[in-house]
C-alpha positions in Angstrom: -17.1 22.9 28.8 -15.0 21.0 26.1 -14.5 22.0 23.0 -15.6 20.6 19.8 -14.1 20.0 16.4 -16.4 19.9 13.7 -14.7 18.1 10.3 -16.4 18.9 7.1 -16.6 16.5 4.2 -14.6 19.1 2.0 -11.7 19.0 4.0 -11.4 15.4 2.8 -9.5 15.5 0.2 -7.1 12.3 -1.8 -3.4 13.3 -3.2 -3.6 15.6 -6.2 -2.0 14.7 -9.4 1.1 17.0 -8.3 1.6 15.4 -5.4 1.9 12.1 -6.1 4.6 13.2 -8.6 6.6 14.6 -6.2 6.3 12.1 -3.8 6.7 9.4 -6.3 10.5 10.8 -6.4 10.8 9.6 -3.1 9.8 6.4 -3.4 12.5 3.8 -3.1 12.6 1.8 -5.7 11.1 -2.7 -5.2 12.0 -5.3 -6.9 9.7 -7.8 -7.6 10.1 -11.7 -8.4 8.5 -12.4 -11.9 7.0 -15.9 -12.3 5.6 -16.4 -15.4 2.1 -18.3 -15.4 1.8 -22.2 -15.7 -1.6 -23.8 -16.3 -1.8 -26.7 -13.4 -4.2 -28.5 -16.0 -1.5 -28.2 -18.6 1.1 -29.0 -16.5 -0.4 -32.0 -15.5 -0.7 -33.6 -18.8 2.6 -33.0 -19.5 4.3 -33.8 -16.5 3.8 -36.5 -14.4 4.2 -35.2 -11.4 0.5 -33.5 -10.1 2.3 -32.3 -6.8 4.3 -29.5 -8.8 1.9 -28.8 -11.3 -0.2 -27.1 -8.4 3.0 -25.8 -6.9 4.1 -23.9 -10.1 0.2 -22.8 -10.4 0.4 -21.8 -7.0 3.2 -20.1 -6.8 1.9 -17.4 -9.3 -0.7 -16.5 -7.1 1.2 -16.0 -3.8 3.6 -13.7 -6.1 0.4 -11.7 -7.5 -0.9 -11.6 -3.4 2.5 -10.0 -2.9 2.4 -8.1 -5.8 -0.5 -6.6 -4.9 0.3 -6.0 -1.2 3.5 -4.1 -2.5 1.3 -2.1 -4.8 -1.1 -0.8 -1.5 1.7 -0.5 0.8 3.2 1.9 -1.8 -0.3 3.8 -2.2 -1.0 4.0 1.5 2.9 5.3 1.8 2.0 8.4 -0.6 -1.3 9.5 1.5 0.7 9.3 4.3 3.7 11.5 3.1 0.6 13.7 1.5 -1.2 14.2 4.6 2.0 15.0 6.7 2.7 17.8 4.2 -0.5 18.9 4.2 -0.8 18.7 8.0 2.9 20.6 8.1 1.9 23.4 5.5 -1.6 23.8 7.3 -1.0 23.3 11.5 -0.3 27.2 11.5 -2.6 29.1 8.8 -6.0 26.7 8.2 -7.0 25.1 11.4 -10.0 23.6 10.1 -8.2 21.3 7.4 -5.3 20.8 10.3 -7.4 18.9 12.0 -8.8 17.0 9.4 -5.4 16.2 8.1 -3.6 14.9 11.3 -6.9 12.6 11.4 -6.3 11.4 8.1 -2.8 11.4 8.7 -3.1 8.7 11.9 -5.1 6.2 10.0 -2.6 6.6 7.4 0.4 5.6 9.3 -1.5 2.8 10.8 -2.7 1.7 7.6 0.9 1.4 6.2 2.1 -0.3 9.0 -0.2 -3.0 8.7 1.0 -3.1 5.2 4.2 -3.4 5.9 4.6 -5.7 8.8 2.4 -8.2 6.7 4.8 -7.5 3.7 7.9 -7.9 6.2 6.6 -11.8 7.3 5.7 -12.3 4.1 9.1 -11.9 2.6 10.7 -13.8 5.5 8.1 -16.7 4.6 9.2 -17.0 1.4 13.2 -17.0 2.0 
């Protein structure tokens, strides 16, 4: 007969305010390009050129894209550092939020490695 693991909704549970300060010590610190917006419509009637007016337009979107792929990448980075505490601190006293912590834990990782292989070609895109 197997065994089965039951995985209540309370043993859910995001990164606590305490948490993400400690873990936000950890963090390594990303720079950033900053590209400053330019209207295309503007740009246009000023510059003769239409082919760069879109670019420069264009450009600050890709960079917010990035920005905001940097931004999950670094969210998904401090539920996975949460969970693997929480799966460390718990594998030996609670079994029942173990369980639901290694779970939470495996999607985690995957989800940050989605993040950052798509950041990785990103950046080597760009240079």
């Amino acid at each position: 007969m197997k065994n089965k693991i039951v995985l209540k909704s309370d043993t859910f549970k995001y990164p606590t305010k305490d948490e993400r300060k400690e873990i936000g010590k950890l963090l390594p610190k990303m720079s950033r390009f900053i590209i400053q917006y330019k209207s295309a419509t503007i740009e246009i009637l000023q510059n003769p050129t239409i082919d760069n007016a879109i670019r420069n337009e264009d450009l600050y979107w890709w960079n917010n894209c990035l920005n905001n792929r940097i931004e999950k990448l670094i969210e998904t980075y401090i539920y996975v550092i949460a969970h693997f505490q929480r799966h460390q601190k718990n594998s030996l006293i609670d079994l029942e939020h173990s369980y639901t912590d290694r779970l939470l834990l495996d999607y985690y990782v995957e989800v940050f490695y989605y993040y950052f292989f798509f950041y990785k070609r990103r950046i080597r895109a760009i240079n």
